[in-house]
BAKOL-707235 format. One record per residue (C-alpha): residue in three letters; x, y, z. Coordinates in steps of 0.02 Angstrom, whole numbers, plus 32768, in hexadecimal, padded with zeros to 4 digits. Example, Ala and Ser with C-alpha at 12.3 -4.5 7.8 and 13.67 -1.06 7.14 Angstrom:
! BAKOL-707235
ALA82677F1F8186 SER82AC7FCB8165 
***
This chain:
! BAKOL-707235
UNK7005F85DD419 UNK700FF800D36D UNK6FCDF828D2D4 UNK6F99F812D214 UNK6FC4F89ED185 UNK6F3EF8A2D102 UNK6F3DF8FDD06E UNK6EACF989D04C UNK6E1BF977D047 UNK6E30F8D5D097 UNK6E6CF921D13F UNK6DC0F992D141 UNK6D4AF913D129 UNK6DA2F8C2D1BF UNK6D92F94DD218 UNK6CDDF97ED1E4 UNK6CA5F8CFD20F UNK6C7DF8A6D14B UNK6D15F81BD15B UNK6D02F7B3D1D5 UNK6D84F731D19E UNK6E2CF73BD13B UNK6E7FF6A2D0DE UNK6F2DF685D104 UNK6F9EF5F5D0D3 UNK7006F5DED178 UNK6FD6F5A3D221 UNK6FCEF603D2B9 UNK6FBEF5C5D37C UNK6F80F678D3A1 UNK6EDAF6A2D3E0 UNK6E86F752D42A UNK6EBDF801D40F UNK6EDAF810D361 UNK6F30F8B5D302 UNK6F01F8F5D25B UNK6F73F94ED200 UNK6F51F998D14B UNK6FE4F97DD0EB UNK702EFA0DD065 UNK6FECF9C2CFDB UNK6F34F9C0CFA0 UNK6EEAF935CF35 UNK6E8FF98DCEB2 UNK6E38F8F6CE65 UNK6DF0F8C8CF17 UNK6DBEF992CF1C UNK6D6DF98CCE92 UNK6D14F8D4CEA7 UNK6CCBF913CF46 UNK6C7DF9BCCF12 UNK6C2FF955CE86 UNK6BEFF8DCCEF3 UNK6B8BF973CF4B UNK6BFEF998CFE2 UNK6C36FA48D00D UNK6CD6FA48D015 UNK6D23FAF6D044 UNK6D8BFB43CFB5 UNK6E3BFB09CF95 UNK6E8DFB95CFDD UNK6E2BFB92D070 UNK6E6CFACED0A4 UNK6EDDFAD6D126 UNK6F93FA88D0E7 UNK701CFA52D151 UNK6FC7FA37D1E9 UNK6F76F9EFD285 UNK6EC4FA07D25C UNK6E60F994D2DE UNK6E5CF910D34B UNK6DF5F872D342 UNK6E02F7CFD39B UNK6E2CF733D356 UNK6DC6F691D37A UNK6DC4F60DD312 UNK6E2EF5C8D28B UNK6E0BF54CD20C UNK6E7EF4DFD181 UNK6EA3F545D0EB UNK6E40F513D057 UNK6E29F537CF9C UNK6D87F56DCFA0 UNK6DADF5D8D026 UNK6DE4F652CFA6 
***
């Protein structure tokens, strides 16, 4: 099965449904079962952005890292844009 890395807490709101697309710059042919890993690394700007924005996030030490967290299918892919972003 293929699949995307994302860093936390990216990879949770995938998983919790809160993300329902991710911008990428390259093209993929793939479409349906979709992994999602959480990479090591958290992004602690995006952590913080997101609790501030009113979603609860678990804490930091509670994201899974390094790992296959969920499963989601992919459907539709559109041309990268700027505003994307």
């Amino acid at each position: 099965m293929k699949g995307v890395s994302l860093l936390q807490p990216y990879a949770w709101a995938v998983a919790m449904k809160l993300k329902p697309a991710e911008t990428r710059t390259w093209k993929t042919t793939h479409r349906g079962p979709l992994l999602i890993a959480a990479s090591k690394r958290i992004d602690h700007k995006a952590y913080d952005y997101l609790k501030s924005i009113g979603i609860q996030l678990p804490r930091k030490e509670d994201l899974v890292l390094g790992a296959v967290i969920a499963t989601t299918n992919l459907t539709i892919i559109e041309p990268y844009r700027k505003d994307h972003e």
